[in-house]
C-alpha positions in Angstrom: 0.0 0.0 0.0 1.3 3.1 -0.9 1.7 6.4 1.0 0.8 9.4 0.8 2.9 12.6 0.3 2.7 15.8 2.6 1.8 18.7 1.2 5.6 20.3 2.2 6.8 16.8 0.2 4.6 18.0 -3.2 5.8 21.8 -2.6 9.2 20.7 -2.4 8.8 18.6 -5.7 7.2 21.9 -7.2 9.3 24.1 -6.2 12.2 21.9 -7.7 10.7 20.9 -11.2 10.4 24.8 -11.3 14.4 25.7 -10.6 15.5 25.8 -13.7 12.3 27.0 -15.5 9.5 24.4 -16.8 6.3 24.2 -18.2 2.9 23.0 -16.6 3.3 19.4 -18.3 6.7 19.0 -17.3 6.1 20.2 -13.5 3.0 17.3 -13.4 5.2 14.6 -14.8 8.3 15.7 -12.3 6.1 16.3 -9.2 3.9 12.8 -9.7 0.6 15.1 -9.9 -2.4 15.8 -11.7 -3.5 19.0 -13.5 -6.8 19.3 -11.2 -3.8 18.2 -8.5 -1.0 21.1 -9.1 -3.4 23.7 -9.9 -4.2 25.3 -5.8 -0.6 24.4 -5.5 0.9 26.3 -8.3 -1.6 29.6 -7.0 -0.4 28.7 -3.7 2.9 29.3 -5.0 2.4 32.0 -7.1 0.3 34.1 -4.2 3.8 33.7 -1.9 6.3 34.5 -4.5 7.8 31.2 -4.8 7.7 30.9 -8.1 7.2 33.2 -10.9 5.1 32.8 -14.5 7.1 34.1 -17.8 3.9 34.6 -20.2 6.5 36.3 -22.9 6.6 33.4 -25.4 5.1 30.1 -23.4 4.5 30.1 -19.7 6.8 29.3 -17.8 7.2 28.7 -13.7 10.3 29.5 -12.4 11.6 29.0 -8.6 12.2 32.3 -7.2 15.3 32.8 -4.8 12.6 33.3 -1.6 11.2 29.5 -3.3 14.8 28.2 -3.6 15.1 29.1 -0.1 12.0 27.7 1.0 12.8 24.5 -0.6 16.1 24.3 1.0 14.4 24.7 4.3 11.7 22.0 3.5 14.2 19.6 1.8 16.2 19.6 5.5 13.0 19.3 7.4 11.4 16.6 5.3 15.0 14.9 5.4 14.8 15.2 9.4 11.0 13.7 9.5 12.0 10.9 7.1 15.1 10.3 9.5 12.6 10.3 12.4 10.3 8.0 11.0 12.8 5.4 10.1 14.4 5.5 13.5 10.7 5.2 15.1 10.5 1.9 12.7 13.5 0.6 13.5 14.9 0.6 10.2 18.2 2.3 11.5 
């Protein structure tokens, strides 16, 4: 049975699909998601400048540095919980 991702575990996918600049397609394939999926989390996004849209020739989502930073912050903590939760099974 699979599990489910957090929320901070599908940002942090986001928000690194997004570094180097991506379309919508791209960022569903590389964060495992639907388009109904993404969509509050690329507005959630947007809303708190973590990434940004280029409309000039094809849109495009790009990780802002306040996103890069974010994601550096949720990569260690989601890191940490993952350590915890191993420990807690006794897989360490």
């Amino acid at each position: 049975m699979g599990k489910k991702r957090s929320s901070e575990m599908i940002i942090e996918s986001i928000l690194q699909a997004c570094t180097n600049g991506t379309n919508k397609t791209k960022m569903i394939y590389q964060s495992n998601l639907n388009s109904s999926t993404i969509k509050p989390y690329i507005n959630l996004l947007k809303d708190n400048d973590l990434i940004e849209v280029d409309q000039t020739t094809k849109v495009t989502y790009k990780t802002t540095k306040k996103g890069y930073e974010f994601m550096r912050s949720l990569k260690r903590h989601n890191d940490e919980i993952l350590k915890l939760t191993l420990s807690l099974a006794g897989t360490i």
